[in-house]
C-alpha positions as CSV (number, residue, x, y, z in Angstrom):
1,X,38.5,-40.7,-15.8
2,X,35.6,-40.2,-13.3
3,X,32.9,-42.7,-13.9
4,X,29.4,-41.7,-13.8
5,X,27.2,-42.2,-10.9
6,X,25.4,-45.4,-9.9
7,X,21.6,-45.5,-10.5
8,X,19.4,-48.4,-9.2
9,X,19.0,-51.4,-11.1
10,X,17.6,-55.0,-11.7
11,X,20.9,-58.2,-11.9
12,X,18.7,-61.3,-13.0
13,X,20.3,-64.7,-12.4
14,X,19.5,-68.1,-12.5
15,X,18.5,-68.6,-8.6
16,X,18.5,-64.8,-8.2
17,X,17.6,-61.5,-8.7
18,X,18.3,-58.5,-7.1
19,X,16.0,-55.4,-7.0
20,X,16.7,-51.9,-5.9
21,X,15.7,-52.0,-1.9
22,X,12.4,-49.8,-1.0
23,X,11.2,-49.1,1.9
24,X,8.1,-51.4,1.0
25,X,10.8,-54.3,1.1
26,X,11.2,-53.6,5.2
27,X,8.3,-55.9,6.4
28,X,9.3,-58.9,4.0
29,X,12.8,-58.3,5.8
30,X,11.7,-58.3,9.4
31,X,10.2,-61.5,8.5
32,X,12.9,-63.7,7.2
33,X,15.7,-61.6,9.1
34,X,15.6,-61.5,13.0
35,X,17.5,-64.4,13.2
36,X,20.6,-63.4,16.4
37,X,23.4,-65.5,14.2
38,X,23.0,-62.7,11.8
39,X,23.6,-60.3,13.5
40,X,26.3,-61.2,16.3
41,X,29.3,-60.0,15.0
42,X,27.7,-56.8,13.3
43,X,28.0,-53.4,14.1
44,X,24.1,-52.8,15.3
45,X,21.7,-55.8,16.1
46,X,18.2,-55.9,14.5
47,X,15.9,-57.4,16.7
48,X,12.3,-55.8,15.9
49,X,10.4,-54.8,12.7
50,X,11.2,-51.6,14.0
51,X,15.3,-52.1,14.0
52,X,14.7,-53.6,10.5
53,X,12.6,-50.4,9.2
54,X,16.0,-48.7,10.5
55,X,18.3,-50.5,9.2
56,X,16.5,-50.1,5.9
57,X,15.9,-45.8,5.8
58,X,19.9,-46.1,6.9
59,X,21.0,-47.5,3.4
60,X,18.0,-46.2,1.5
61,X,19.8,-42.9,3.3
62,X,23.2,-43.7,2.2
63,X,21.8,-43.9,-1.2
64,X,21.1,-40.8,-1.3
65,X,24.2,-39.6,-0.7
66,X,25.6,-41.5,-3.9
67,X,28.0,-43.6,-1.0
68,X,25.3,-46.9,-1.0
69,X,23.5,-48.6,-3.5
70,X,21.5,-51.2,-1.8
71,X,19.5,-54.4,-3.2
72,X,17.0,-56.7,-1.7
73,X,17.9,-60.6,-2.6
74,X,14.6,-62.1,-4.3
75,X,14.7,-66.4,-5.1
76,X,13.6,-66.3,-8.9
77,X,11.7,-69.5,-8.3
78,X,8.8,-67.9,-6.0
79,X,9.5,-64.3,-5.8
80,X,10.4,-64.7,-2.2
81,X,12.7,-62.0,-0.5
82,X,15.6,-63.8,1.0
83,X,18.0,-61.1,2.1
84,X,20.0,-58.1,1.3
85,X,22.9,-57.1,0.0
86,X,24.5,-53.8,-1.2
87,X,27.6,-52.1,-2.9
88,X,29.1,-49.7,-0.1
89,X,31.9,-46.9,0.4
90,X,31.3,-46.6,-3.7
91,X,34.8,-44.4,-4.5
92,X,33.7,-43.7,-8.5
93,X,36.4,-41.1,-8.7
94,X,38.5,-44.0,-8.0
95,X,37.0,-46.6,-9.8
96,X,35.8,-48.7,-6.3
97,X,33.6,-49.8,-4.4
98,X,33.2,-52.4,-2.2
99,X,30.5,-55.2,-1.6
100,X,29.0,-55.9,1.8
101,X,26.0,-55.6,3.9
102,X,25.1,-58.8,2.8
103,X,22.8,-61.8,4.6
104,X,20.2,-64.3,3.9
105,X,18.1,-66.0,5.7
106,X,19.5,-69.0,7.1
107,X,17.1,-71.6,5.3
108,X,18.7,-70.1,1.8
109,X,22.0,-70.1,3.0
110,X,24.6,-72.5,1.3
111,X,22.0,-72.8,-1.6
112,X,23.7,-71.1,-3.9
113,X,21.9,-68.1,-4.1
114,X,25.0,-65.8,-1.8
115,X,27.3,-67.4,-4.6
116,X,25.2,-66.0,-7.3
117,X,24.1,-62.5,-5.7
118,X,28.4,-61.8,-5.5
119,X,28.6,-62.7,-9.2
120,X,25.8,-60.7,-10.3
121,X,27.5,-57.6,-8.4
122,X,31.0,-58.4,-9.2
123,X,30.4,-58.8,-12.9
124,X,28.1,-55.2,-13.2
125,X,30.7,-53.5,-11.2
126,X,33.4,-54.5,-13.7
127,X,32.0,-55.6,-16.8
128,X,29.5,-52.3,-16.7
129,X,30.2,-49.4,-14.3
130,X,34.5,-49.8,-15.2
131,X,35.4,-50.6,-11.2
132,X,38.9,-52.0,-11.4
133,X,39.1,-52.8,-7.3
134,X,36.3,-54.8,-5.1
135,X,36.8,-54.7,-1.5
136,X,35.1,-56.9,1.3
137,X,35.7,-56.8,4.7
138,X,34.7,-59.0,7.6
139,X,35.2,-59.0,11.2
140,X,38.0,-61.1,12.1
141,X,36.2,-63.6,14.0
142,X,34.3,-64.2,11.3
143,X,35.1,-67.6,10.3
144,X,32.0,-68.1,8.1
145,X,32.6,-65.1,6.0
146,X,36.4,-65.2,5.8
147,X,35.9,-68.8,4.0
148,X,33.0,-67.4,1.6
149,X,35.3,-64.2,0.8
150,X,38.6,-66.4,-0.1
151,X,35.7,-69.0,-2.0
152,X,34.6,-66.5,-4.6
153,X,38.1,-65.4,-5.1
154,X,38.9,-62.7,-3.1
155,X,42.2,-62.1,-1.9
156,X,43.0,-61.3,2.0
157,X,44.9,-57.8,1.9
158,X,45.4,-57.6,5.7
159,X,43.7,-57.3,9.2
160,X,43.4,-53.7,10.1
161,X,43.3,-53.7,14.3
162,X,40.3,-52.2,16.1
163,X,39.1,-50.8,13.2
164,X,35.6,-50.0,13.9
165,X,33.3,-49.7,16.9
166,X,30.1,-51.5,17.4
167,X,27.1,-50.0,18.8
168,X,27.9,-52.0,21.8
169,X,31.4,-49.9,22.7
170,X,33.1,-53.1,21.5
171,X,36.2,-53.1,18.9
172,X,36.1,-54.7,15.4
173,X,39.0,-56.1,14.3
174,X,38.2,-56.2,10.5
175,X,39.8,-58.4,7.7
176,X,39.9,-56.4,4.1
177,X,39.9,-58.9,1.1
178,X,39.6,-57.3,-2.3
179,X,39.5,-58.5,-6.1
180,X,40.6,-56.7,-8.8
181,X,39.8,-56.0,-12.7
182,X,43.0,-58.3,-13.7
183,X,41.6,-60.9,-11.8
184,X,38.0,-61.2,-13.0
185,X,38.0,-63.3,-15.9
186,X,39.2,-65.7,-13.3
187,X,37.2,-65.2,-10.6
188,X,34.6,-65.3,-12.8
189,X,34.9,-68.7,-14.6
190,X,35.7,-70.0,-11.2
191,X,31.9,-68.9,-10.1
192,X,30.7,-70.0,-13.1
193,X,32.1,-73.2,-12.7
194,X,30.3,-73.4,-9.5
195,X,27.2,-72.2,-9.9
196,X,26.7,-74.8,-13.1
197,X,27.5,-78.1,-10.3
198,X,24.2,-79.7,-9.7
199,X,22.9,-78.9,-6.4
């Protein structure tokens, strides 16, 4: 059965929420997300407000064209836009999708707010839209997100070899993790379970 097609919408948590990106959200996002570290190992650098107003009519784009749906991370506390994050390469016909695109700011990173933005997107994609496979993927010499992949539960499927090419000319070799419907009620107590720990 074909599942119906993804529509833009609000995941409140406890340290998060994440809205529907806009392109009003690009100036909040040039200003918490220049940083180099986050962008080293990715496909395209953003460097200016003018890279990050790219980077954002790129997904908004993608969108469109019912592959993307993107969200801007906001800190419930103050309202304060921390990141982004998006669901990507969305197969409905197949019932996946996978979750990527994502960064924060580095003064909300290990905060608890990534852990919390991947539970908010795992649990609509399975509990409400029917996906029965999640995939991540990360480049392989990305120790920092390998760890936080296998933390939330995912499970590495394989390293496929010079699979995609940075702006640069250079080669990605890119891990694939995935988690599927049979193991959410797992996953998900195990993020549960974290996110309750005092911080």
């Amino acid at each position: 059965m074909t599942l119906p097609s993804l529509q833009p919408v609000t995941l409140d948590g406890g340290i998060v929420r994440l809205e529907p990106l806009a392109p009003r959200h690009a100036g909040d996002l040039a200003q918490i997300g220049l940083h180099p570290e986050l962008w080293r190992l990715q496909p395209e650098p953003v460097e200016t407000p003018d890279d990050m107003r790219r980077y954002v009519d790129r997904a908004l784009a993608a969108q469109h064209d019912g592959t993307c749906l993107p969200f801007v991370i906001v800190r419930q506390d103050n309202g304060q836009v921390i990141g982004t994050t998006r669901y990507m390469d969305i197969a409905l016909a197949h019932k996946r999708l996978e979750i990527g695109a994502t960064w924060l700011t580095p003064s909300s990173q290990r905060s608890g707010a990534n852990t919390e933005a991947k539970f908010l997107l795992l649990q609509h994609a399975f509990e409400t839209i029917g996906i029965i496979r999640v995939v991540f993927k990360t480049e392989l010499g990305n120790a920092q997100s390998r760890q936080a992949i296998l933390r939330i539960g995912g499970v590495e499927e394989g390293v496929f070899r010079k699979h995609l090419i940075a702006q640069s000319g250079r080669a990605r070799d890119m891990v694939y993790f995935a988690i599927l419907d049979e193991d959410w009620p797992s996953v998900k107590a195990r993020l549960l379970a974290r996110l309750r720990r005092p911080a």
